[in-house]
N, CA, C and O atoms as a printed pandas DataFrame, in Angstrom:
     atom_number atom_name residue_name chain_id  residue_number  x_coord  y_coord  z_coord
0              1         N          UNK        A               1   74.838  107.499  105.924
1              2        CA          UNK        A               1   76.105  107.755  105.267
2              3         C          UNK        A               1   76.795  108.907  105.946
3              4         O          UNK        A               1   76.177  109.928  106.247
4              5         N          UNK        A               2   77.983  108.754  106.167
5              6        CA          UNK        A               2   78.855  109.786  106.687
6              7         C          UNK        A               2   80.225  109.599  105.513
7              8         O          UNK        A               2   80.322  108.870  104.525
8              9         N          UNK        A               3   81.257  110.669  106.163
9             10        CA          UNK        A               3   82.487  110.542  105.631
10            11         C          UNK        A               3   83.356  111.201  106.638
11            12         O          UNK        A               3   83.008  112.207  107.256
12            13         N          UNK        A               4   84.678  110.506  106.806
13            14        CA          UNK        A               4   85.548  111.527  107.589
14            15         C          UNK        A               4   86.725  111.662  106.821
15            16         O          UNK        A               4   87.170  111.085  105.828
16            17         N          UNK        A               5   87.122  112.618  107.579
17            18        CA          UNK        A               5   88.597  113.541  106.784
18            19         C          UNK        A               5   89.388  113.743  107.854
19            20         O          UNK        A               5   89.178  113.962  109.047
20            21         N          UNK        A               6   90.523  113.602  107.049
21            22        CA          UNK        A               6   92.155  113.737  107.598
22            23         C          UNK        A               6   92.985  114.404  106.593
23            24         O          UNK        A               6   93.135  113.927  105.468
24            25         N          UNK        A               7   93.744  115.935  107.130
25            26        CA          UNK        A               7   94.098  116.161  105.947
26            27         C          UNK        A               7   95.924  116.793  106.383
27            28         O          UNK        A               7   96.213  116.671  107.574
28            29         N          UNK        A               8   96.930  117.355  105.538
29            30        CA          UNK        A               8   97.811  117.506  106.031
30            31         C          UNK        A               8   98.089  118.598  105.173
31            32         O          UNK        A               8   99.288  118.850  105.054
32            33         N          UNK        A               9   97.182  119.414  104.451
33            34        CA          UNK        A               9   97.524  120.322  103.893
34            35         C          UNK        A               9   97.585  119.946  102.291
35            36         O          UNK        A               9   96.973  120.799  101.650
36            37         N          UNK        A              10   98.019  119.152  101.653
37            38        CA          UNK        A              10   98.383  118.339  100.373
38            39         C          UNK        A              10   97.499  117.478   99.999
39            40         O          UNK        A              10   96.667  117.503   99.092
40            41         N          UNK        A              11   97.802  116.590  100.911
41            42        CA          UNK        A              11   96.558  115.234  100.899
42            43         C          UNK        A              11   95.322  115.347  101.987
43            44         O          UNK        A              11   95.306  115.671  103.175
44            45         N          UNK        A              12   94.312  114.942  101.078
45            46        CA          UNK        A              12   93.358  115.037  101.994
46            47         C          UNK        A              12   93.009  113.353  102.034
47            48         O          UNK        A              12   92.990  112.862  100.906
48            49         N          UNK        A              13   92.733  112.404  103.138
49            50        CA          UNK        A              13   91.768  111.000  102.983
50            51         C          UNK        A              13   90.585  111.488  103.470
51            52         O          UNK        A              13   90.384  112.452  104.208
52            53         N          UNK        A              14   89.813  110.698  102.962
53            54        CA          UNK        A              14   88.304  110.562  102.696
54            55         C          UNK        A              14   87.885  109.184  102.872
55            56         O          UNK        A              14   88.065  108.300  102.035
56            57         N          UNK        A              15   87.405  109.062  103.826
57            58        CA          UNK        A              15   86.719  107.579  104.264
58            59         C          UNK        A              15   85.513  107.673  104.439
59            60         O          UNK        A              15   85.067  108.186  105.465
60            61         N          UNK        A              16   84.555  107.088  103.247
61            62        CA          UNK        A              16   82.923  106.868  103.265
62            63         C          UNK        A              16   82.581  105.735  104.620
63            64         O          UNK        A              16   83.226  104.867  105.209
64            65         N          UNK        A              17   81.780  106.063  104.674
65            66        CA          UNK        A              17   80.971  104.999  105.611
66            67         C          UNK        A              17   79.739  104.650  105.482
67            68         O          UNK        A              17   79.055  105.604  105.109
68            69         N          UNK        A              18   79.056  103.527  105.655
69            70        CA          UNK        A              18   77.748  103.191  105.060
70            71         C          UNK        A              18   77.594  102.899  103.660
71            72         O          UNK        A              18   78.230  102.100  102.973
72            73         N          UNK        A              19   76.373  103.896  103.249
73            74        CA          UNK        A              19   76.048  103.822  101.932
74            75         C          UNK        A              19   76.107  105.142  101.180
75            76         O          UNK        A              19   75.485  106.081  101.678
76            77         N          UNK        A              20   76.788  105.344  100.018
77            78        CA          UNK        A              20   76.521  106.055   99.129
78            79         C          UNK        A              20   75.325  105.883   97.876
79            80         O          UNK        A              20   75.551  105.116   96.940
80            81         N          UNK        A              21   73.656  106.902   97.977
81            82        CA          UNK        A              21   73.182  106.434   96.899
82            83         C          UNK        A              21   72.496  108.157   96.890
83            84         O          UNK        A              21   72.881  109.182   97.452
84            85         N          UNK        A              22   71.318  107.867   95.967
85            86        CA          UNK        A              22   70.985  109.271   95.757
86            87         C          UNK        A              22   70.529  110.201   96.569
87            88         O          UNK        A              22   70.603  111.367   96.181
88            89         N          UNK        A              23   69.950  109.908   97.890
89            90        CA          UNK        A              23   69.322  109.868   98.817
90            91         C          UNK        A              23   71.071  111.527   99.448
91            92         O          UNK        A              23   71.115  112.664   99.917
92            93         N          UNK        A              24   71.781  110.731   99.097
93            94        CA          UNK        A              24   72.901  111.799  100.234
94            95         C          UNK        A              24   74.035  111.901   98.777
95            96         O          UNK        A              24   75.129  112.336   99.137
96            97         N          UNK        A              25   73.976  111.615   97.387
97            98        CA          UNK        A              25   75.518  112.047   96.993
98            99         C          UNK        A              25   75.520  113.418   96.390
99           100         O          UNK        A              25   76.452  113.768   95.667
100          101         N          UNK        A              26   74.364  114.319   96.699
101          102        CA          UNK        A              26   74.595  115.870   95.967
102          103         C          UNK        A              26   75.029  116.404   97.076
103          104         O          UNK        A              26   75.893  117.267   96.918
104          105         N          UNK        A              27   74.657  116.131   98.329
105          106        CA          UNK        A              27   75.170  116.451   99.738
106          107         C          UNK        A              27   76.691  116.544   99.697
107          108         O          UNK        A              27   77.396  117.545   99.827
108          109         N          UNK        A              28   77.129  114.940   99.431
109          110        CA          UNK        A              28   78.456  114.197   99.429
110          111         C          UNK        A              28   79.475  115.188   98.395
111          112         O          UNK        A              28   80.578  115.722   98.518
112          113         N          UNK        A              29   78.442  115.098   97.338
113          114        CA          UNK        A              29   79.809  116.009   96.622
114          115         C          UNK        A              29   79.456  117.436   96.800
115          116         O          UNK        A              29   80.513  118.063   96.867
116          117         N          UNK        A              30   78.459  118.208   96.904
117          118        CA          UNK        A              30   79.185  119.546   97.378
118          119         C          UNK        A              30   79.962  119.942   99.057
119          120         O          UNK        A              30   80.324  121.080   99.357
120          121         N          UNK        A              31   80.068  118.927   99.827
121          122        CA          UNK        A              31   80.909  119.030  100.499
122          123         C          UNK        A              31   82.251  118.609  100.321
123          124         O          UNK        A              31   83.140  118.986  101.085
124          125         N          UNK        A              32   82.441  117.900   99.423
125          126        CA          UNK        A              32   83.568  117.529   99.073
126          127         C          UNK        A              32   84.495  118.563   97.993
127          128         O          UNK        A              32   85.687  118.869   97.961
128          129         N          UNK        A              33   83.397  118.894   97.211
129          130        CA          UNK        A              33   84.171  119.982   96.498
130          131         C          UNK        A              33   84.887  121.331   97.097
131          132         O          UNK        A              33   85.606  122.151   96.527
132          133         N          UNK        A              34   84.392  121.255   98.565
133          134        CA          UNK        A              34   84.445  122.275   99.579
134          135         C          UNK        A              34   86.091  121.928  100.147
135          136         O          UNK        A              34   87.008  122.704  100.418
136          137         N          UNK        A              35   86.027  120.652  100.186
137          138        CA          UNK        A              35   86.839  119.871  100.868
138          139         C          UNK        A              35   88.180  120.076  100.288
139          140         O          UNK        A              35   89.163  120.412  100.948
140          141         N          UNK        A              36   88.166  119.799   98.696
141          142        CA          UNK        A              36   89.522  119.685   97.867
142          143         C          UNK        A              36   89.871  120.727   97.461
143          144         O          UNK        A              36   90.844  120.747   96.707
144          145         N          UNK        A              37   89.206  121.950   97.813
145          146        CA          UNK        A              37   90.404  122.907   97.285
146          147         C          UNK        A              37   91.655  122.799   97.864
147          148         O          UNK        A              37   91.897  122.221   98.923
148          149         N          UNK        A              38   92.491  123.401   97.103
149          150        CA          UNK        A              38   94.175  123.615   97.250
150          151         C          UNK        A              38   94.820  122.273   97.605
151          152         O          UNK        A              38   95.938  122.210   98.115
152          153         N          UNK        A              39   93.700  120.670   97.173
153          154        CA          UNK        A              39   94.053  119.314   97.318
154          155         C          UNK        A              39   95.242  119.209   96.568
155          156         O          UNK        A              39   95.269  120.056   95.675
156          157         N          UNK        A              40   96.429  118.337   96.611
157          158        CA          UNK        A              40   96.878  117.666   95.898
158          159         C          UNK        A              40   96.812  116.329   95.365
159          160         O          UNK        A              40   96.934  115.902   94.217
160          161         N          UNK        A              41   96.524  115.602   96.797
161          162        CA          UNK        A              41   96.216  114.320   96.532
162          163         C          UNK        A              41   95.165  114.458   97.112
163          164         O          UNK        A              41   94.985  115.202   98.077
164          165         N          UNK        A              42   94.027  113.471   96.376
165          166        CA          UNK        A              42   92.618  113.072   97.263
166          167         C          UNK        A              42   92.387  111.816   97.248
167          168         O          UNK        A              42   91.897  111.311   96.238
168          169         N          UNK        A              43   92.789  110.812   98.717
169          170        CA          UNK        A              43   92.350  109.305   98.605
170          171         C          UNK        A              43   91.319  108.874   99.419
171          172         O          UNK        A              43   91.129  109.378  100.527
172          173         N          UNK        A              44   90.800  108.198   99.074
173          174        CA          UNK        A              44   89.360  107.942   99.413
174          175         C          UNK        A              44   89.190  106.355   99.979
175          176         O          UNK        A              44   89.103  105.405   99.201
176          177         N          UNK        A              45   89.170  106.273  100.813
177          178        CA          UNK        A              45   89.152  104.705  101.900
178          179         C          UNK        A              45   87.730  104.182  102.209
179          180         O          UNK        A              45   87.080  104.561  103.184
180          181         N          UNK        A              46   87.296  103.268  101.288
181          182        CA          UNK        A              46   86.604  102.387  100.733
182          183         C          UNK        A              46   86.003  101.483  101.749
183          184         O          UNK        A              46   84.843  101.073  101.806
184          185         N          UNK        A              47   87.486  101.137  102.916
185          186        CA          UNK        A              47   86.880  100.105  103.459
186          187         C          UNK        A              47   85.224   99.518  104.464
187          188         O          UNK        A              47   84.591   98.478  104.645
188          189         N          UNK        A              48   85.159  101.128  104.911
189          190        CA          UNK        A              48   83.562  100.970  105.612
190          191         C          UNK        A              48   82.157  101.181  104.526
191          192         O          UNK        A              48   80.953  101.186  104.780
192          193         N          UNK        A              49   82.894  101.341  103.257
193          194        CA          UNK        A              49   81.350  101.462  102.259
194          195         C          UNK        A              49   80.990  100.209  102.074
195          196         O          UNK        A              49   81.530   99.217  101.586
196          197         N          UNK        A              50   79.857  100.470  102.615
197          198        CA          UNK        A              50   78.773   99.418  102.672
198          199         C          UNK        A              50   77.865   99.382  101.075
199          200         O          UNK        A              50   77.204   98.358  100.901
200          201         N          UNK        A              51   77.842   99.999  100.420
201          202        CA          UNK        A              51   77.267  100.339   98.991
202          203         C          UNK        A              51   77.153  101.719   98.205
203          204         O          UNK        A              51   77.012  102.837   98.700
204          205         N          UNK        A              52   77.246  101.379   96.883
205          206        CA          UNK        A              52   77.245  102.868   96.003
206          207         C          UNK        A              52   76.479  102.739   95.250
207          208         O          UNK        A              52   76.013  101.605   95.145
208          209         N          UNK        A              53   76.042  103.647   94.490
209          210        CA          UNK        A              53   74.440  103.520   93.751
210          211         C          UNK        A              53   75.189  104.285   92.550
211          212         O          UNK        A              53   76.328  104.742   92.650
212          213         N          UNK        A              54   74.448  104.353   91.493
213          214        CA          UNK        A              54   75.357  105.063   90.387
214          215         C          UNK        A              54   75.652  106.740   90.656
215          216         O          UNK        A              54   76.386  107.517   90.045
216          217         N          UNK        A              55   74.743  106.951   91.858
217          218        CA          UNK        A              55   75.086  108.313   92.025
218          219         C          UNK        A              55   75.834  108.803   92.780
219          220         O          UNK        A              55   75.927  110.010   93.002
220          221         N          UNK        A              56   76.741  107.560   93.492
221          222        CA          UNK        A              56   77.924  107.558   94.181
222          223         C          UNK        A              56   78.845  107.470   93.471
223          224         O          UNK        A              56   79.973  107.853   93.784
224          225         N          UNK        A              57   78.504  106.883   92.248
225          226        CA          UNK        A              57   79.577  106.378   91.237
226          227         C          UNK        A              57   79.979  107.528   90.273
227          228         O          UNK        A              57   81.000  107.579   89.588
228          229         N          UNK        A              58   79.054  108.373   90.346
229          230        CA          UNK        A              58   79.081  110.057   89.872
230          231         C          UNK        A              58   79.931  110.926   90.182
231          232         O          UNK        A              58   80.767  111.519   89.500
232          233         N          UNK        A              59   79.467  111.004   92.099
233          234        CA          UNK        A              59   80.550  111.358   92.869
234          235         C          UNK        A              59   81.764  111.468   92.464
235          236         O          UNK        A              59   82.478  112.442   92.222
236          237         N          UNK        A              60   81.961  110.014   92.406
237          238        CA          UNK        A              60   83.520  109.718   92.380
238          239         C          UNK        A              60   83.819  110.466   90.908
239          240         O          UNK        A              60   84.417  111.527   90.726
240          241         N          UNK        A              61   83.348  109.774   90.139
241          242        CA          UNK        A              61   83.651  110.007   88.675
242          243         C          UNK        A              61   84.026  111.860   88.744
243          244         O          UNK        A              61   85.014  112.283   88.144
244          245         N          UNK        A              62   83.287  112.628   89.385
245          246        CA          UNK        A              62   83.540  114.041   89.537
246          247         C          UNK        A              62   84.647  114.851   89.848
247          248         O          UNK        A              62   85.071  115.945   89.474
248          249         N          UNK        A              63   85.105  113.666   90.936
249          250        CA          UNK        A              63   85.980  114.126   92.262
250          251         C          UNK        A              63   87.024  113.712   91.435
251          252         O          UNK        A              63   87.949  114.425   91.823
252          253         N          UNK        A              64   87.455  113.016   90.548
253          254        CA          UNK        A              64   88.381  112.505   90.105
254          255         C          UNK        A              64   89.236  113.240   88.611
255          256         O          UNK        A              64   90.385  113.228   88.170
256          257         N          UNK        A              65   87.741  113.918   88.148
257          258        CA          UNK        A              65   87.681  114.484   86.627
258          259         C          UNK        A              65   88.606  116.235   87.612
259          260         O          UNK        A              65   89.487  116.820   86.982
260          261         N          UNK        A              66   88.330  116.591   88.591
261          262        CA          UNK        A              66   88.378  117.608   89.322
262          263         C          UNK        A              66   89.968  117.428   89.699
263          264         O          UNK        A              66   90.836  118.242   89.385
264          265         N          UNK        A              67   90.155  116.391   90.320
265          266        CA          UNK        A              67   91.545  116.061   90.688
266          267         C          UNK        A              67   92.780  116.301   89.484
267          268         O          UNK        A              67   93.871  116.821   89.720
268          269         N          UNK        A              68   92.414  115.893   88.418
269          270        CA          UNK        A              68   93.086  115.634   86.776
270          271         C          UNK        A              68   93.469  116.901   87.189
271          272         O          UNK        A              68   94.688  116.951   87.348
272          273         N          UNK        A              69   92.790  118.141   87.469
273          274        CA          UNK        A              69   93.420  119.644   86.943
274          275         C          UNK        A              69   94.315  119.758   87.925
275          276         O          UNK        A              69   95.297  120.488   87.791
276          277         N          UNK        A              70   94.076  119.019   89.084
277          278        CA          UNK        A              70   94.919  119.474   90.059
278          279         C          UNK        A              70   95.423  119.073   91.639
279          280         O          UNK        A              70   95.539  119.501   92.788
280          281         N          UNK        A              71   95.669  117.645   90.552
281          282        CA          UNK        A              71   96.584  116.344   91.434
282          283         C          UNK        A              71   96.088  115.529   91.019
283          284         O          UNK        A              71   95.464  115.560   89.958
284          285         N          UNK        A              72   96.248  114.430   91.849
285          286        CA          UNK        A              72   95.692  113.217   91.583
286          287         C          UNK        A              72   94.469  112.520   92.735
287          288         O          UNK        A              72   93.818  112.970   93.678
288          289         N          UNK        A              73   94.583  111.313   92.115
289          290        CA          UNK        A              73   93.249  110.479   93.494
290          291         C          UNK        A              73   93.370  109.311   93.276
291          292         O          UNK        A              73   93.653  108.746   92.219
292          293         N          UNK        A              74   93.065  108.712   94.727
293          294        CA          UNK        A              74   93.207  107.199   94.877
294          295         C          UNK        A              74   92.175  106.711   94.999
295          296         O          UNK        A              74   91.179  107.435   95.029
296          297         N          UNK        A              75   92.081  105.534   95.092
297          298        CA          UNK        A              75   90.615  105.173   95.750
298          299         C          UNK        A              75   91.428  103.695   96.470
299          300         O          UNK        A              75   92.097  102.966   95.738
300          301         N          UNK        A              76   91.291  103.444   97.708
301          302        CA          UNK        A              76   92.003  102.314   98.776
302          303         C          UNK        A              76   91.003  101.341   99.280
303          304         O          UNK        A              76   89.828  101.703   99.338
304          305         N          UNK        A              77   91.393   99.965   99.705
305          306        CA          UNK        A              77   90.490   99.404  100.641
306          307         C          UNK        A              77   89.186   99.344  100.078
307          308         O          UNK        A              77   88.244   99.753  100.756
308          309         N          UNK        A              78   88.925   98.728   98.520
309          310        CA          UNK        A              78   87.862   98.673   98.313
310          311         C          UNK        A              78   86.986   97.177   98.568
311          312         O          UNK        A              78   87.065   96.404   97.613
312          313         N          UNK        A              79   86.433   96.854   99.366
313          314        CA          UNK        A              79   85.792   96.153   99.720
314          315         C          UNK        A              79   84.854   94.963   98.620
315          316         O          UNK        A              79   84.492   95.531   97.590
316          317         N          UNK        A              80   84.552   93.893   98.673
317          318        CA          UNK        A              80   84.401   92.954   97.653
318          319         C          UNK        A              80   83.069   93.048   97.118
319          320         O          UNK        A              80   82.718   92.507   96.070
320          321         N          UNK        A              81   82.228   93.848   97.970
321          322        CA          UNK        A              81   80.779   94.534   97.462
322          323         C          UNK        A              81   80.990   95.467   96.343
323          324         O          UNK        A              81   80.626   95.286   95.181
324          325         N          UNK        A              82   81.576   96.419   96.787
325          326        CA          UNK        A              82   81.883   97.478   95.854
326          327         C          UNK        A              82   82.675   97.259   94.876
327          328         O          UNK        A              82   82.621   98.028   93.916
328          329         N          UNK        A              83   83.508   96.277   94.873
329          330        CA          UNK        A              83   84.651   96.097   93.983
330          331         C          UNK        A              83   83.791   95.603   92.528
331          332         O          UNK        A              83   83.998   95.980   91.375
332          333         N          UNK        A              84   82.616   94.486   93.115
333          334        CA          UNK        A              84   82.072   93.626   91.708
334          335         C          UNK        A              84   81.066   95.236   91.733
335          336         O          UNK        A              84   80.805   95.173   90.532
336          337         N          UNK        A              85   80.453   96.364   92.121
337          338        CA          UNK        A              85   79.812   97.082   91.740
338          339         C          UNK        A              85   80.861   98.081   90.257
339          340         O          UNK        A              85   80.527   98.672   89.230
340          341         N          UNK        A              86   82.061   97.811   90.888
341          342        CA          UNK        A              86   82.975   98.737   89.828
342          343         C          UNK        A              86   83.447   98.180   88.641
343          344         O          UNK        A              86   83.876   98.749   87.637
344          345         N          UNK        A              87   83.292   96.810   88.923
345          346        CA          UNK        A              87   83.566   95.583   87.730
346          347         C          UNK        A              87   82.216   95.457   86.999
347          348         O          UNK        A              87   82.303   94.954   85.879
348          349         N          UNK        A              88   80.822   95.862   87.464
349          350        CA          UNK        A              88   79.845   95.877   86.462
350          351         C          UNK        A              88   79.289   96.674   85.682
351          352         O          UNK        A              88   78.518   96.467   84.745
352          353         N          UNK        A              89   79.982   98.205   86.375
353          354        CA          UNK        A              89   79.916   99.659   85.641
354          355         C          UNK        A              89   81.265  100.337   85.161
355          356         O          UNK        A              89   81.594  101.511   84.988
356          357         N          UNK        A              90   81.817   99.300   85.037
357          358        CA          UNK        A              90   83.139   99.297   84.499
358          359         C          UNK        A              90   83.716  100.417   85.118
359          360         O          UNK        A              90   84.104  101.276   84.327
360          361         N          UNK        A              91   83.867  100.628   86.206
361          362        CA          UNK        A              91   84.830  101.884   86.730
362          363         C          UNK        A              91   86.265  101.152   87.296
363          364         O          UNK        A              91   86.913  102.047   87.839
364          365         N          UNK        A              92   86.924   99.991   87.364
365          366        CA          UNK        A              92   87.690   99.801   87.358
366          367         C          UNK        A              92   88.460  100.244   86.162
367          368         O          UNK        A              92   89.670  100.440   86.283
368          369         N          UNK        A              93   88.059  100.363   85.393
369          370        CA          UNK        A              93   89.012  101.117   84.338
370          371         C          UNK        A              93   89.088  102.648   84.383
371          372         O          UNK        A              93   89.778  103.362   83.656
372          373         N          UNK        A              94   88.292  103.011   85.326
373          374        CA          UNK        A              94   88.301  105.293   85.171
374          375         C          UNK        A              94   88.815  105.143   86.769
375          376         O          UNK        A              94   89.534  106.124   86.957
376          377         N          UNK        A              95   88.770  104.542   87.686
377          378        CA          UNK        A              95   89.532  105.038   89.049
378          379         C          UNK        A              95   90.942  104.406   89.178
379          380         O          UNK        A              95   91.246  103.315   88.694
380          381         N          UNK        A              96   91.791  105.234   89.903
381          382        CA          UNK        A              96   92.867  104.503   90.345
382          383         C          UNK        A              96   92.535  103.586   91.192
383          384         O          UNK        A              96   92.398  104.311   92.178
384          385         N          UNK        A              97   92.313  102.594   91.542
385          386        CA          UNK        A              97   92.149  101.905   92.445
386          387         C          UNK        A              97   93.698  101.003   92.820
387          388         O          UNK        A              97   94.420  100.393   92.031
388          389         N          UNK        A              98   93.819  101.149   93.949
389          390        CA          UNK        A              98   95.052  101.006   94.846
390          391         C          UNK        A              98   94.647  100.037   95.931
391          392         O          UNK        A              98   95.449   99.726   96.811
């Protein structure tokens, strides 16, 4: 699992790659929390995740509860693996998904 970043000062993207599971998401999110300060927007590009485990699904759920105080977040390009993973832990209803 990796992630890369592109940022412009405001918005930051965030593109996972591989797999998100427990193995790397305490990693994942304290670098990320590193990542979003002074974020406005944080979108997150889906398309190379190869899988999320509920502790990816944490992640997100974090990054997002974090965003509420101070902007918003997307989540893009979610791929048809992950998509029925968000349709069975019902997170299509807690992410923006775009």
């Amino acid at each position: 699992m990796k992630f890369e970043k592109s940022d412009n000062g405001e918005t930051l993207n965030i593109s996972l790659i591989g797999e998100v599971d427990s193995m790397n998401a305490n990693t994942i999110e304290t670098d990320l929390l590193k990542e979003i300060e002074g974020v406005k927007n944080l979108i997150f590009d889906l398309s190379e995740l190869e899988y999320i485990s509920s502790a990816g699904l944490r992640v997100l759920l974090s990054m997002q509860k974090r965003m509420k105080t101070q902007g918003s977040m997307e989540v893009r390009n979610t791929n048809e693996e992950v998509m029925q993973i968000f349709k069975v832990s019902g997170f299509v209803r807690l992410l923006n998904l775009v």
